[in-house]
VOPAGU-2260 file (C-alpha; in pm, 1 decimal, decimal comma):
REM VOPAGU-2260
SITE   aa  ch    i         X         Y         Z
SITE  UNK   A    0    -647,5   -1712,5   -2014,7
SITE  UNK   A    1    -920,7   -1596,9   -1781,4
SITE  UNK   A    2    -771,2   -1288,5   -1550,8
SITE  UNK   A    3    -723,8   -1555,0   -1252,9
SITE  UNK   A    4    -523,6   -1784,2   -1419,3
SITE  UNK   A    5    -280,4   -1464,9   -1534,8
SITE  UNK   A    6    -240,2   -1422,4   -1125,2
SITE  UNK   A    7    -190,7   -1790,6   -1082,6
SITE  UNK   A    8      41,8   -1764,5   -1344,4
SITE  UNK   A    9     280,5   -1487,4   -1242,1
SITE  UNK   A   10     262,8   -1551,7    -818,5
SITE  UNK   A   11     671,8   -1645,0    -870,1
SITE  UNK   A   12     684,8   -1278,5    -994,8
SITE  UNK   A   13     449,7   -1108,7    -776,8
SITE  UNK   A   14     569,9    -889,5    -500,7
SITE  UNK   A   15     470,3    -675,9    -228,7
SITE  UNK   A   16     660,7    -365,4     -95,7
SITE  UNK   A   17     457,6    -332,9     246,4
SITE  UNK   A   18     600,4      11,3     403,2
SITE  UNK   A   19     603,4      63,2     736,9
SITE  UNK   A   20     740,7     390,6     832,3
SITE  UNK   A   21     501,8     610,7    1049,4
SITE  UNK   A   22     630,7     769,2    1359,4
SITE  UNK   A   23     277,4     758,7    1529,8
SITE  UNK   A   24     277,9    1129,1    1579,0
SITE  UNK   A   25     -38,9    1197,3    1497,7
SITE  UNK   A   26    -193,2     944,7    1694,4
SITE  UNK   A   27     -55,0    1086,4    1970,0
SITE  UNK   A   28      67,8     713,0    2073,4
SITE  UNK   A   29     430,6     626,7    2206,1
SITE  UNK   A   30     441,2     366,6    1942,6
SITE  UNK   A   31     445,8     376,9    1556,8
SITE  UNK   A   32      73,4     298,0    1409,4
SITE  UNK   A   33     140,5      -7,8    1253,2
SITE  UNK   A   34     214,6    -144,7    1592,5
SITE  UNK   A   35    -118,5     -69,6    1754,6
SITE  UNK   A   36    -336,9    -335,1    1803,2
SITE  UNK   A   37    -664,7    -362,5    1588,3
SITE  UNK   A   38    -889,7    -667,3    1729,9
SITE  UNK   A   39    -587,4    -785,6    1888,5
SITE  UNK   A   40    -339,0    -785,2    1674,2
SITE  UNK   A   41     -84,5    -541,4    1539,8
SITE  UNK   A   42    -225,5    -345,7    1221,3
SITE  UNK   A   43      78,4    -422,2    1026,5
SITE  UNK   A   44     -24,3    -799,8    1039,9
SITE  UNK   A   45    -385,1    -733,8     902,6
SITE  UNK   A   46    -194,8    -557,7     590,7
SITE  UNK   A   47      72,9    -872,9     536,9
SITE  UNK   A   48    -241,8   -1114,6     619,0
SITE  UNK   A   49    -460,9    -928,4     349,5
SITE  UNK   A   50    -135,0    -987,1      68,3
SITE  UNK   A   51     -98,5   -1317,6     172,9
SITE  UNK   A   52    -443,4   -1459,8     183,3
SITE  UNK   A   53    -439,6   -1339,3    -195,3
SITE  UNK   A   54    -478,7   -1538,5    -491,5
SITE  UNK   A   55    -168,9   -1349,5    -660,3
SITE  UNK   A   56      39,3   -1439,1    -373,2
SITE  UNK   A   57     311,2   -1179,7    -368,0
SITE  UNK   A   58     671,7   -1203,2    -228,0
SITE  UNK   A   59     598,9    -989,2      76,0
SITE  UNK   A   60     866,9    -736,0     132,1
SITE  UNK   A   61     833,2    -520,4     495,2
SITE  UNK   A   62    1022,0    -224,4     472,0
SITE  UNK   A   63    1076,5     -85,5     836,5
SITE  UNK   A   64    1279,9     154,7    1021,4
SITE  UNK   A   65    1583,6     -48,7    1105,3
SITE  UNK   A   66    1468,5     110,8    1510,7
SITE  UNK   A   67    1178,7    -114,4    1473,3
SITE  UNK   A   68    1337,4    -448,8    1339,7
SITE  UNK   A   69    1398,9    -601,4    1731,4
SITE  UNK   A   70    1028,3    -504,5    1847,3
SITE  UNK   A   71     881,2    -646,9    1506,4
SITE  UNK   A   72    1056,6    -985,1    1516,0
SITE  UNK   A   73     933,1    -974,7    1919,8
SITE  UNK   A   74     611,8    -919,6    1788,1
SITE  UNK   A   75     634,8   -1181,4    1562,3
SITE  UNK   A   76     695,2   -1405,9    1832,1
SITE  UNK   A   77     432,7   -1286,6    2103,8
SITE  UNK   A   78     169,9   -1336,4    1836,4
SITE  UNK   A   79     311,4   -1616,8    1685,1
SITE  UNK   A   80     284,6   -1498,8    1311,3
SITE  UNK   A   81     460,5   -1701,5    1080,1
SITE  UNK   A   82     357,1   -1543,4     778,0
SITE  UNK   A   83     697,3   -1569,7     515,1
SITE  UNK   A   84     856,9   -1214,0     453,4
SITE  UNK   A   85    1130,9   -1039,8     406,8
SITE  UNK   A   86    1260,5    -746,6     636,1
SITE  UNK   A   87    1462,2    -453,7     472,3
SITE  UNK   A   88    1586,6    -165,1     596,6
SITE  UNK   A   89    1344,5     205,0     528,1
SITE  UNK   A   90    1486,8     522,1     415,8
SITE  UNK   A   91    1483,9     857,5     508,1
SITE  UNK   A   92    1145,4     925,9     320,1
SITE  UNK   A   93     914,4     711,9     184,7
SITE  UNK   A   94    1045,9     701,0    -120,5
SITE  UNK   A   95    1374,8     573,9     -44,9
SITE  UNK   A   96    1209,3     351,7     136,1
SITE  UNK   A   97    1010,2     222,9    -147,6
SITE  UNK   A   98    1354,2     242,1    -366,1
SITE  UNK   A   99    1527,1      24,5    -125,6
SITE  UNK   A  100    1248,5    -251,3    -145,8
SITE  UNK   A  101    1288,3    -223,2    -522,9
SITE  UNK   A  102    1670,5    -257,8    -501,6
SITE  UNK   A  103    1603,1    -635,8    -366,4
SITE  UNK   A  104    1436,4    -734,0    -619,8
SITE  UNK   A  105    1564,2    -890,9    -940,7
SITE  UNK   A  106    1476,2    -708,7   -1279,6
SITE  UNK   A  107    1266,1    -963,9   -1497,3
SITE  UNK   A  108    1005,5    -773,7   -1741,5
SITE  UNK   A  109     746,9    -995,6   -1595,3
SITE  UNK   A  110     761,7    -877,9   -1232,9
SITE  UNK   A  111     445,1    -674,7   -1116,5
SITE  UNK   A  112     514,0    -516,9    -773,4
SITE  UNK   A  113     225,0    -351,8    -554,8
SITE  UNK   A  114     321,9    -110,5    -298,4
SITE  UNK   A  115      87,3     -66,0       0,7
SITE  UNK   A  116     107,7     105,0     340,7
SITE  UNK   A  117     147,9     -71,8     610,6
SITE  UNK   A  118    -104,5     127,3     812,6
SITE  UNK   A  119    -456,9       0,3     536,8
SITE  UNK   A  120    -474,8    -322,8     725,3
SITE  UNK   A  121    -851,1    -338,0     543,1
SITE  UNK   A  122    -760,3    -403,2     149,2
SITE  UNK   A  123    -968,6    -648,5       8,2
SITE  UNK   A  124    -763,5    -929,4     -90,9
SITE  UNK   A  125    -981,6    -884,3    -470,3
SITE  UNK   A  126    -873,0    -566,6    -479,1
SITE  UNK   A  127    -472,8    -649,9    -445,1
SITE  UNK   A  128    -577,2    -927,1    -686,3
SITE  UNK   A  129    -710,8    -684,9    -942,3
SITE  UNK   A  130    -426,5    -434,4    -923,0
SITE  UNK   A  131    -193,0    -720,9   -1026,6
SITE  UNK   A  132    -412,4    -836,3   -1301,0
SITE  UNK   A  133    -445,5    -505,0   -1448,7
SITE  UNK   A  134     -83,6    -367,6   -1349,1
SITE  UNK   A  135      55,1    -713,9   -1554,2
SITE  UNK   A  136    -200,8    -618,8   -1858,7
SITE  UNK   A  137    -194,1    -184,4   -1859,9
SITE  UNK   A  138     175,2    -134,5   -1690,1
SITE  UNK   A  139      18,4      10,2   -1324,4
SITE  UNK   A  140    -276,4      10,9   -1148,2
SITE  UNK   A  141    -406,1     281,7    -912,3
SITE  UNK   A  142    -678,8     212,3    -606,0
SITE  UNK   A  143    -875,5     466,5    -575,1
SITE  UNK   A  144   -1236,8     619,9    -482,4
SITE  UNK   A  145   -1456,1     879,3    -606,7
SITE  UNK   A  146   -1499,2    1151,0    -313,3
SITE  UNK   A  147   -1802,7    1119,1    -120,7
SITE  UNK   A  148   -1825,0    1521,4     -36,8
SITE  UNK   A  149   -1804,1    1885,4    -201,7
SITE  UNK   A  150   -1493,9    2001,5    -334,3
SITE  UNK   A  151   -1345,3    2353,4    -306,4
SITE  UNK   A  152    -997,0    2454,6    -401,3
SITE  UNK   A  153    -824,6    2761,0    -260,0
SITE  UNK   A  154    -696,8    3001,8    -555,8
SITE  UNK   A  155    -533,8    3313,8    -463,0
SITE  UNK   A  156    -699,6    3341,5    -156,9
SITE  UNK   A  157   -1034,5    3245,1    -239,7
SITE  UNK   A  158   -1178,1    2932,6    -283,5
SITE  UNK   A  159   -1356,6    2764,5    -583,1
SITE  UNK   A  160   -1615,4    2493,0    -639,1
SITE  UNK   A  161   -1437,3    2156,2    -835,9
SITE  UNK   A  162   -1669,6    1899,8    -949,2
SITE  UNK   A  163   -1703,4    1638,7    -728,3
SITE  UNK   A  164   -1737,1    1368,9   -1007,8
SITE  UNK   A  165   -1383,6    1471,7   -1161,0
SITE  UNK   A  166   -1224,5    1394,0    -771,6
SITE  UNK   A  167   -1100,7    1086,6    -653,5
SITE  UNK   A  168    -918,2     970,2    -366,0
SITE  UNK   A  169    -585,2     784,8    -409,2
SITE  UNK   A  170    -534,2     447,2    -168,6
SITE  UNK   A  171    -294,0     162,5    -204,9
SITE  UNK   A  172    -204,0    -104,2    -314,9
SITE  UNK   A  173     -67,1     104,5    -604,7
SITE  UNK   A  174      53,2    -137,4    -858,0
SITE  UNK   A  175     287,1    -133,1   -1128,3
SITE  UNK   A  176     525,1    -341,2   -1364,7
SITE  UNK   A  177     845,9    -366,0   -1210,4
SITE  UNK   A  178    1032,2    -249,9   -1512,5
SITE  UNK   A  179     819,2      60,7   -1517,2
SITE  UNK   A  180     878,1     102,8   -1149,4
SITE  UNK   A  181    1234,9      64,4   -1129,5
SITE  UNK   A  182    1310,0     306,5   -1424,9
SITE  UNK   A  183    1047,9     578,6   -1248,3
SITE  UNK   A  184    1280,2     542,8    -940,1
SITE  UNK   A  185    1631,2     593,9   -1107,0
SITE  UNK   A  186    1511,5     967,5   -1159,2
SITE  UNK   A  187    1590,2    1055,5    -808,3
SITE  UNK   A  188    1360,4    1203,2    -479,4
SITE  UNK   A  189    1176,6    1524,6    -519,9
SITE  UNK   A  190     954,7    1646,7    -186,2
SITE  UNK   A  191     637,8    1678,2    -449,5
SITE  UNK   A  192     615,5    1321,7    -475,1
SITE  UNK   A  193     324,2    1199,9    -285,0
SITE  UNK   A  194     328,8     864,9    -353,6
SITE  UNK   A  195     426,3     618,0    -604,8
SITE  UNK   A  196     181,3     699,8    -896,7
SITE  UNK   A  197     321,7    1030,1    -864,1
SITE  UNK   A  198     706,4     927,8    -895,8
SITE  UNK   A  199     576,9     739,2   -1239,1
SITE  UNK   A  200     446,0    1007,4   -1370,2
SITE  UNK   A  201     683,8    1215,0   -1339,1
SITE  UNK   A  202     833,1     954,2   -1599,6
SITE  UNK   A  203     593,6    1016,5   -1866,9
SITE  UNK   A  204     370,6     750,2   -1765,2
SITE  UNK   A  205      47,6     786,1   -1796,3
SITE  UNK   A  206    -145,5     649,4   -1437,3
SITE  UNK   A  207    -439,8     407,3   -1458,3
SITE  UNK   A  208    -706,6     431,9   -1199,3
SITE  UNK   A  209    -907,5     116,3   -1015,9
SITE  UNK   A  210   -1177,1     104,5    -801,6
SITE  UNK   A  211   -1088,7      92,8    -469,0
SITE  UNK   A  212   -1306,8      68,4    -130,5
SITE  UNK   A  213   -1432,8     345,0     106,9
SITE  UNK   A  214   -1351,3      19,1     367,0
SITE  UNK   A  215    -984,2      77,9     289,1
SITE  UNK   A  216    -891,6     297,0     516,0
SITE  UNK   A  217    -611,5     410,3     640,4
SITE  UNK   A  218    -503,1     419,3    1013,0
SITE  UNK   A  219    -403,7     796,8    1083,5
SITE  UNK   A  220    -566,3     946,2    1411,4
SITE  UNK   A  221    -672,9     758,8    1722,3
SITE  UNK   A  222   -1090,2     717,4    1628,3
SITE  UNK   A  223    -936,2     499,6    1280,2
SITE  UNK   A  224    -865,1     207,9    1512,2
SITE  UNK   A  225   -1268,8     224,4    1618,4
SITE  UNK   A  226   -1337,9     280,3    1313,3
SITE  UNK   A  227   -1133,3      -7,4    1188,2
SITE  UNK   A  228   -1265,0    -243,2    1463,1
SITE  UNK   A  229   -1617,6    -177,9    1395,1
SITE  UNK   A  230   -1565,6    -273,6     972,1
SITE  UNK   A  231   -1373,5    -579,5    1104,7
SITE  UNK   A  232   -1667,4    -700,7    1314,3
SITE  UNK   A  233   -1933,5    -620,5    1098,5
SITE  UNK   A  234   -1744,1    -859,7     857,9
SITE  UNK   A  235   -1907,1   -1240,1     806,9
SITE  UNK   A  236   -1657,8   -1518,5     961,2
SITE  UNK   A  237   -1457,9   -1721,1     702,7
């Protein structure tokens, strides 16, 4: 079975965890980031868009502050996006909000579950395809990119030269067997976690790395949107 056909396969028990919880602070906007619009549109419907153009075609879950769920569906509505998902409730941190994604979903060893932020409306859809393909075969599957510039690492007040090579940069989706993902979770919330690949580790697991793309951004400060808009154009029309 070619590594297609394993997607096609397994789309019943592919899922999504899409979470959506910035407060927009840092963009200085009135509005949380995944609202702003890129080309038009909100940036949280570029992300859902990019899952569900997919071949895996995931069970998109949104997690959102429960704030946010009015203006979303009015959102919805004023763009007319139809795109099938399912709305849950975030948490206090992102981890409990990822938990609370995984607590709607029904334990079958099969399962593979990405988790993406709802503010990289740029993921290739054959990336998200290969982080299911190689999640289902190697347990997870980690987007990520080698950095671009010099490293230096503070150490007791003075800094020191890492090689660059040895560096990469950690994006979503991050990808994992829901089995794996669900047991990681039980262990509880600790403030080192960082993301996802770090709250499997801390189960032992050892975290597999994919390439990513230096395209897949993520939306943080005001000149991302340009930034954003400009990759979006440059892109050939479908």
């Amino acid at each position: 079975m070619d590594l297609t056909s394993h997607i096609s396969h397994l789309t019943s028990k592919n899922y999504a965890i899409i979470v959506a919880g910035g407060s927009g602070t840092r963009m200085g906007s009135a509005i949380p980031k995944q609202f702003l619009l890129l080309n038009g549109k909100p940036v949280l419907m570029h992300t859902i868009e990019a899952f569900h153009n997919c071949v895996a075609q995931p069970h998109i879950l949104l997690v959102l502050h429960a704030d946010f769920h009015t203006y979303w569906h009015q959102l919805c509505a004023d763009h007319n996006f139809t795109i099938p998902h399912q709305l849950i409730k975030g948490g206090e941190t992102r981890f409990h909000s990822v938990k609370n994604g995984l607590d709607t979903i029904t334990y079958d060893t099969d399962a593979v579950v990405a988790v993406q932020d709802a503010v990289r409306p740029l993921t290739d859809k054959e990336i998200i395809d290969a982080s299911f393909t190689y999640a289902f075969e190697h347990g997870n599957a980690i987007a990520a990119v080698k950095s671009r510039d010099s490293i230096r690492q503070l150490q007791n007040g003075h800094s020191v030269s890492l090689l660059r090579d040895d560096i990469y940069l950690i994006q979503t989706p991050q990808t994992f067997g829901l089995e794996q993902l669900k047991k990681a979770y039980e262990h509880g919330y600790d403030a080192i976690f960082t993301d996802d690949a770090s709250v499997v580790e801390r189960s032992g697991i050892a975290i597999n790395l994919i390439e990513g793309n230096y395209k897949n951004i993520k939306i943080t400060f005001p000149e991302d949107i340009a930034i954003a808009e400009a990759i979006l154009n440059k892109k050939p029309s479908a």
